[in-house]
N, C-alpha and C positions, 0 to 999 in steps of 0.2 A: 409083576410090576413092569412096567413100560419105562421108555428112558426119561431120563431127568429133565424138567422145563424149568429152565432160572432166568430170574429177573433182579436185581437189587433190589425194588422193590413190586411185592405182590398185593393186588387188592379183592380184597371179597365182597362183593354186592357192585354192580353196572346200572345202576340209578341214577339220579342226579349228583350223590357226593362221591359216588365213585368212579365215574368219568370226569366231574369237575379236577379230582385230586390224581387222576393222569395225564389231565392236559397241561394241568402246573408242573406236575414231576416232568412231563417234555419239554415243557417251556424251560425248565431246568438244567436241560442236558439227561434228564434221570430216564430211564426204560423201564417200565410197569409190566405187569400183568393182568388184568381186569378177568375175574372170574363171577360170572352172573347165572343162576340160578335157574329165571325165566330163556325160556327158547326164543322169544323176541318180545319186546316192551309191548307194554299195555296198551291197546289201541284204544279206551276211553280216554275222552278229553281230559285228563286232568290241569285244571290251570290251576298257574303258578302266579305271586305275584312278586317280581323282581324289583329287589330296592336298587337302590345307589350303588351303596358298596359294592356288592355282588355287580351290577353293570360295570364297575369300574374292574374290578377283576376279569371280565369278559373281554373288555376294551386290550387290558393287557395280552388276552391271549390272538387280538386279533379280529374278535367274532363280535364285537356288541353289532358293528353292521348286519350281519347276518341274521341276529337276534332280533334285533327291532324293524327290522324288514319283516320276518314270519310275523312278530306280534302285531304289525300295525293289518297284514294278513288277517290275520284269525281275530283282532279285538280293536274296539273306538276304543286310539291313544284320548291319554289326557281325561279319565272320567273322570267319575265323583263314587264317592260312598256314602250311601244312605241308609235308613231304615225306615220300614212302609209297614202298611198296617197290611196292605196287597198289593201287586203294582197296580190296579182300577182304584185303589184308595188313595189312603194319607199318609203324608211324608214324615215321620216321626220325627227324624233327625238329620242332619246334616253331618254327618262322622267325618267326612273330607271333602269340602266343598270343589276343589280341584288336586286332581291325583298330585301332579308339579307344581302346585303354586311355591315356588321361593327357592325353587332346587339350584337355579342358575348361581345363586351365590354361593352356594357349597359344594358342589358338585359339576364336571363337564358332563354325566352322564344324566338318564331322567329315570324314574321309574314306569316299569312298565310289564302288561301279562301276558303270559306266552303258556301256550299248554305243551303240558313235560312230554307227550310224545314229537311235537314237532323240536324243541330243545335237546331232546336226548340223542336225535343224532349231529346236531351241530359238534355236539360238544364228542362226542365218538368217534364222527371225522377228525376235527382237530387233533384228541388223541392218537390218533393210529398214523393217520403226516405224520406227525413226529415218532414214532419211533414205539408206541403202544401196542401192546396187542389185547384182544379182549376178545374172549372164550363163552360163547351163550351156551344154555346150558347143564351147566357143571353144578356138583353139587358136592361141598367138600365131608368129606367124613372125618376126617383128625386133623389135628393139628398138633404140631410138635414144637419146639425151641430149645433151641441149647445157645453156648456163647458166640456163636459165629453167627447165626441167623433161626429162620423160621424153616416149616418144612409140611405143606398139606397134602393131604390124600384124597382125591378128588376122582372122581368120578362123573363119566361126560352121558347127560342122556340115559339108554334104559341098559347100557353097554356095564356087563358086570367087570369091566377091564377099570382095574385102581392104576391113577398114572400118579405120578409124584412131584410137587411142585416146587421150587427150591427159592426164598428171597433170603435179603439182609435183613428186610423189614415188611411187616405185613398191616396193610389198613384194611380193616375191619366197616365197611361199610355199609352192613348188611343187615339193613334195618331195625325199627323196634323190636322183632323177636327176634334177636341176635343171636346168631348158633354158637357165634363166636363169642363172645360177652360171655353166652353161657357154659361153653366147656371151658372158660378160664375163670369163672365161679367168677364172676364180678356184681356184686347185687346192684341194686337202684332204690333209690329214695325218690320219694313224691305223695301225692293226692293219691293213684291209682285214677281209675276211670271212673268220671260222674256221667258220660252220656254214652248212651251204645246210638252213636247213631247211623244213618244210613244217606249216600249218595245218590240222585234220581238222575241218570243221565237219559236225557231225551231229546222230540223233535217237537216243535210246536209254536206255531206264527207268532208271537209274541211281539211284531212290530207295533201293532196299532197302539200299546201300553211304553212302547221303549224307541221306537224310531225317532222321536223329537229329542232323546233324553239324554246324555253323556254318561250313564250311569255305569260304573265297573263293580259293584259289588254292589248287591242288594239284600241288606240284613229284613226281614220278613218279621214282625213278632204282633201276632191275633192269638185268639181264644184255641185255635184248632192246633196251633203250630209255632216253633221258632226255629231259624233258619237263615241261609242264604241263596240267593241267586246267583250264577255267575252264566252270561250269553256270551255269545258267539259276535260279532260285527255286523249281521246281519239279521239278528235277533230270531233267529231259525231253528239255532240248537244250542245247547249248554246242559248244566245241569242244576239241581236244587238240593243241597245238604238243608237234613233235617236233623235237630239236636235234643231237641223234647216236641212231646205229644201232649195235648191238652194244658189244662194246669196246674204247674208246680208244686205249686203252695198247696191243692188241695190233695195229693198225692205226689211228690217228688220221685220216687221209686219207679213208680208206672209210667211216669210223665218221660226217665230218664230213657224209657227204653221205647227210642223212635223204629227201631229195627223190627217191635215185633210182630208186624203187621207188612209182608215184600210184597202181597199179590199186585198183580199189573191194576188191580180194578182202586184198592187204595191206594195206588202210587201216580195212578193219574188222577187219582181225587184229592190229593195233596199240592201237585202242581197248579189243577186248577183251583182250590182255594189259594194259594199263592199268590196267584191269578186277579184274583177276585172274576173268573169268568169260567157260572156253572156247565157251560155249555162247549168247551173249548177244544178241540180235536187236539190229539195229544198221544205222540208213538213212544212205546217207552223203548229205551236203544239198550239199559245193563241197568245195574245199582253194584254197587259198595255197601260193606257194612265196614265201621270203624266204627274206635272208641273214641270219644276224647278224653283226655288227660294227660297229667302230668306225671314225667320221670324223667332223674337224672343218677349217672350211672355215677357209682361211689370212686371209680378212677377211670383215666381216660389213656389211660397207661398199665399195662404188662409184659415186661420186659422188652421185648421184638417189638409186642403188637400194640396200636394203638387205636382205637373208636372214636368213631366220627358222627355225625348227622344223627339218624333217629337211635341208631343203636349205642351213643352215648348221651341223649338226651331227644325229649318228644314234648309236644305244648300241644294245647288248641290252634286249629289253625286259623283263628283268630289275628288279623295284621300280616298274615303272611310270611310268619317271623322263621316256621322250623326249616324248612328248605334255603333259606337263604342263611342261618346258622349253620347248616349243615358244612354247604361250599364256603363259607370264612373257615370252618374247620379244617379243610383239604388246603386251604391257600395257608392257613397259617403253620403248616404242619411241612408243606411240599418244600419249603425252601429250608426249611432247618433240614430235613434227608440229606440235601442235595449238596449241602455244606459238609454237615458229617461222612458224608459220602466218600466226598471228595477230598478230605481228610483237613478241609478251611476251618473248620470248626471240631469244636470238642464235643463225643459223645454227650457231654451233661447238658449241651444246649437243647437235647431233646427233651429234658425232663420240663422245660418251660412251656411246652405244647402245653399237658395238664392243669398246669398256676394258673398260664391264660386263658385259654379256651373253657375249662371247666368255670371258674369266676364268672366269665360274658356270658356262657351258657344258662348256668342260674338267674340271672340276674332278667333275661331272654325269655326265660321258662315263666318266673313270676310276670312278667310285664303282657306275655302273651294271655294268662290266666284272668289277670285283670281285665284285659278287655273282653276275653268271652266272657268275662260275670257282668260285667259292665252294657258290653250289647247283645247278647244272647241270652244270660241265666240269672237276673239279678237274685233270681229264690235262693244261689250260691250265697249269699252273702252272708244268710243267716248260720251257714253249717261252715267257713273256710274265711280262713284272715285271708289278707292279701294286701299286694301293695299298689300306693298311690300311681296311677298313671302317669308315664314320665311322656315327654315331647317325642315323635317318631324318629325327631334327628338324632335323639341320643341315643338310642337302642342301631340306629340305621349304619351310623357315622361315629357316631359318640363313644362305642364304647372304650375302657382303658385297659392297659398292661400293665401289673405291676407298680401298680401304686396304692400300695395301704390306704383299706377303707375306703376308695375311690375305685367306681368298677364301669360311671358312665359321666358326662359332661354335657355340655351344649357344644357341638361340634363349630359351631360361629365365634365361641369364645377361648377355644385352647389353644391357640395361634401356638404350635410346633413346641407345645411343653410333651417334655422325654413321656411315651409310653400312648400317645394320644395318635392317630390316623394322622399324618401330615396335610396340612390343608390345602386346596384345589386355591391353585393361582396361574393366572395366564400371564404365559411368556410366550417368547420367541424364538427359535431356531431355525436360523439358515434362512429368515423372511418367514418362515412357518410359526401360525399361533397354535401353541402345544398348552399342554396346562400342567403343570407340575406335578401331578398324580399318573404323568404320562412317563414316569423319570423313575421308573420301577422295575422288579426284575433281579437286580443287585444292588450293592451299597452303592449311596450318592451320596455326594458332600457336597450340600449347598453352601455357597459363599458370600458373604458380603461383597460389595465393590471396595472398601477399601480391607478386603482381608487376605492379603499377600502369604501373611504368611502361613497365612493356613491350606493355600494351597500350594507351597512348600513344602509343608510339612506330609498333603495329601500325596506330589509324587515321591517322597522318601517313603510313605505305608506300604505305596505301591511295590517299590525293590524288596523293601524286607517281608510282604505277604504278596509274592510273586504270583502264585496263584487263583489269587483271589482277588473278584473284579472290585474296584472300585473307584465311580466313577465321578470327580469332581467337575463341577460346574462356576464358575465366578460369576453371580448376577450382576449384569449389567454390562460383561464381556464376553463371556462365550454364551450364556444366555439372556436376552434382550428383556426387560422388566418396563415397559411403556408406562403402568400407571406409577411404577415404583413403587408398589407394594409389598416385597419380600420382606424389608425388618420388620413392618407390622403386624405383617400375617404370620411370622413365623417367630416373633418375641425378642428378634436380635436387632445389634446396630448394624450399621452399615459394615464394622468389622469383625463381625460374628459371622459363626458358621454349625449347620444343624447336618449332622449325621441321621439319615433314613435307611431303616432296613430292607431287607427286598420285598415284603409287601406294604410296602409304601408308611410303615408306624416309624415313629420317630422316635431312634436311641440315645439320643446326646445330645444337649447343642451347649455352646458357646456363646451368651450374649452380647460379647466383645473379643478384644484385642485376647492374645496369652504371650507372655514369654517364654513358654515352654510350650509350641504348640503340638509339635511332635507327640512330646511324652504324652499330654493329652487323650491324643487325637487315638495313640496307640495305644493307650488306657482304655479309652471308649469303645475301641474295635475289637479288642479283646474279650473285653468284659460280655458284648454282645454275640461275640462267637462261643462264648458260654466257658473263653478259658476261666483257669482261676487265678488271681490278680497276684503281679510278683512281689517279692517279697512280705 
């Protein structure tokens, strides 16, 4: 054994949710270890498609810049989503006539696609600035835990040398076939997989069909095929996920398995019926095989360790929903560590990770299912319940924490009720237009203008939880509110006041005056650092 490598916390899998959840742990103050499997990322295009929230979390770290500069690179911001019979034919549907249309009222940030090798080192950089380090790779052989932390056995490359890796805490983000998941016996519920299907990455002139056209996603469904298209900006290269072959209804079985036919001569015969053009020159560059389906893991929690992204849950990539579930995973997970960590909070605020994220995760999983039976597999309908499609805002922005029986909302209408996303409102600081989702990071205490005494009461939390940030704002004086819309949008009066967590969800508010604001105020902050309530 080789000497000891320690981090507070250790993470397994350098994908997308395990870089997302070391740049939060440094955003944090917190030092990671990123252990990744592959020797360097995937050099096929896979794109991704980044909603709101997830930008808004970017934005936090610094990088939505950097982010939407590569995507406007590689993809035409602002498409549409459609479904064709081929792109030479007819337009079935209209799935989203414009990617943004109505973002600006809820959101500073837009949605927008980026493919995961140009994103994965955005977000790597940032990691490692701060204070990260990440080990290509490695590949862990055990894992151990007792009461003080974690403890893996890792092995680098084809090198028979076991080194030893030492955290408090270890995140698990090491895909649907989770090594880790699985040597702590943690099962999964779901459908299992209805489609083996297969990704055609290639090169192929495809303007003369897509140069006039704003199109970001192109659902495909004929007699030969159903599927999607996703190009490039220049309509030159991308690829074409295939989910069934022929049709359904008259063999389901055979129909599911798009994968089993890889030769280059049918995979350029697939493209160009996509096409609708027999004739179409056409390089093939890889393929993919995957399944679709659905699973979610029966806990997102044991002991030390905790699961994140596909190896606590996996959907159709249908809406673009599992990667961007993934990274609300890592964010919501990063700043309870870093609390516990640091001794601000009570170990038991970690068990909240599970209650919350496992809830939005199912709720994510269904909503995603729905749409693939909805634009891809309607023959599903006959063999699997499923649920009503809900509006993209509420799965994107919408969903809730801890609130019985309520798991998502219309994000236009929770105006700052406890456990809901705080909503996007533009203020002012210093002459600078900020938007209130910019006010994240650590506890804030938004204030009324005439709520005095609540931010009294906020520098007295401060002396008695000295080390813990928290940072009060009075709108209307030390932050500028031009339309005057803070009581409305956030459900209070003028002398109310709404406590936010450090990612930006909302734990308390006050819709008025208290005369006990203090006791309140340190009721609320408690509770949400997970102590347990006095007396």
């Amino acid at each position: 054994m080789v000497p000891s490598r320690e981090a507070p916390v250790l993470i397994a899998g350098g994908g997308l949710v395990g870089l997302s959840a070391a740049a939060f742990l440094a955003q944090q103050g917190v030092r990671s270890i990123v252990l990744e499997r592959l020797a360097e990322s995937s050099p096929l295009p896979r794109a991704a498609f980044f909603h709101m929230r997830t930008l808004e979390m970017f934005r936090s770290l610094g990088i939505e810049a950097a982010v939407r500069e590569r995507s406007e690179h590689d993809f035409v911001p602002e498409g549409a989503v459609v479904a064709v019979d081929c792109l030479a034919g007819r337009v079935l549907a209209q799935i989203i006539p414009s990617l943004n249309e109505g973002v600006e009222a809820v959101s500073p940030c837009r949605r927008l696609f980026l493919n995961q090798p140009s994103l994965e080192p955005i977000l790597r950089e940032r990691a490692r600035a701060s204070g990260a380090t990440v080990h290509m790779d490695t590949h862990i052989q055990a894992v151990q835990q007792d009461e003080a932390g974690v403890s893996l056995s890792v092995r680098a490359g084809s090198s028979a040398t076991i080194e030893r890796f030492r955290g408090d805490y270890l995140i698990a983000a090491d895909g649907a076939h989770s090594g880790i998941r699985e040597r702590l016996g943690i099962g999964i519920d779901g459908r299992g997989s209805f489609s083996n299907s297969v990704t055609i990455y290639f090169r192929a002139d495809l303007s003369p069909w897509l140069g006039q056209k704003a199109w970001s996603i192109i659902y495909v469904n004929n007699s030969v095929f159903s599927g999607f298209f996703r190009m490039n900006r220049s309509a030159q290269a991308g690829f074409l996920a295939v989910n069934t072959i022929g049709d359904p209804k008259l063999d389901p079985q055979a129909a599911a398995n798009a994968a089993v036919d890889v030769s280059e001569a049918r995979l350029i015969e697939l493209v160009r019926t996509g096409v609708g053009a027999p004739n179409l020159p056409v390089h093939i560059d890889g393929i993919s095989r995957w399944r679709a389906g659905t699973s979610l893991a029966r806990k997102f929690r044991h002991h030390r360790v905790f699961i994140a992204g596909d190896a606590a849950h996996t959907m159709p990539p249908t809406g673009g929903f599992g990667g961007n579930t993934g990274v609300h995973d890592a964010h919501n997970l990063s700043w309870k560590l870093a609390l516990v960590l640091s001794g601000d909070a009570a170990p038991a605020l970690l068990d909240s990770y599970e209650s919350e994220r496992r809830a939005v995760a199912h709720f994510t999983v269904e909503q995603a299912f729905s749409r693939y039976v909805t634009r891809t597999a309607p023959w599903l309908q006959t063999q699997h319940d499923f649920e009503p499609v809900v509006d993209d805002l509420d799965i994107e922005l919408g969903y809730l924490y801890g609130l019985p029986g309520r798991v998502h909302a219309d994000p236009r209408t929770t105006h700052g009720l406890p456990g809901s996303r705080a909503p996007h409102l533009w203020l002012e600081r210093n002459g600078q237009r900020i938007s209130s989702i910019d006010l994240t990071g650590s506890y804030q205490l938004l204030i009324g203008a005439a709520g005095s005494e609540w931010q009294r009461a906020a520098s007295a939390l401060a002396r008695q939880f000295h080390a813990l940030r928290l940072d009060a704002h009075r709108i209307g004086t030390d932050l500028g509110d031009p339309e005057r819309g803070f009581a409305a949008a956030f459900g209070v009066s003028d002398a109310g006041a709404v406590l936010i967590r450090p990612d930006g969800f909302v734990a308390w508010r006050s819709p008025g005056a208290s005369t006990q604001a203090e006791a309140d105020l340190t009721r609320a902050l408690r509770r949400s650092l997970g102590h347990a309530e006095a007396g």
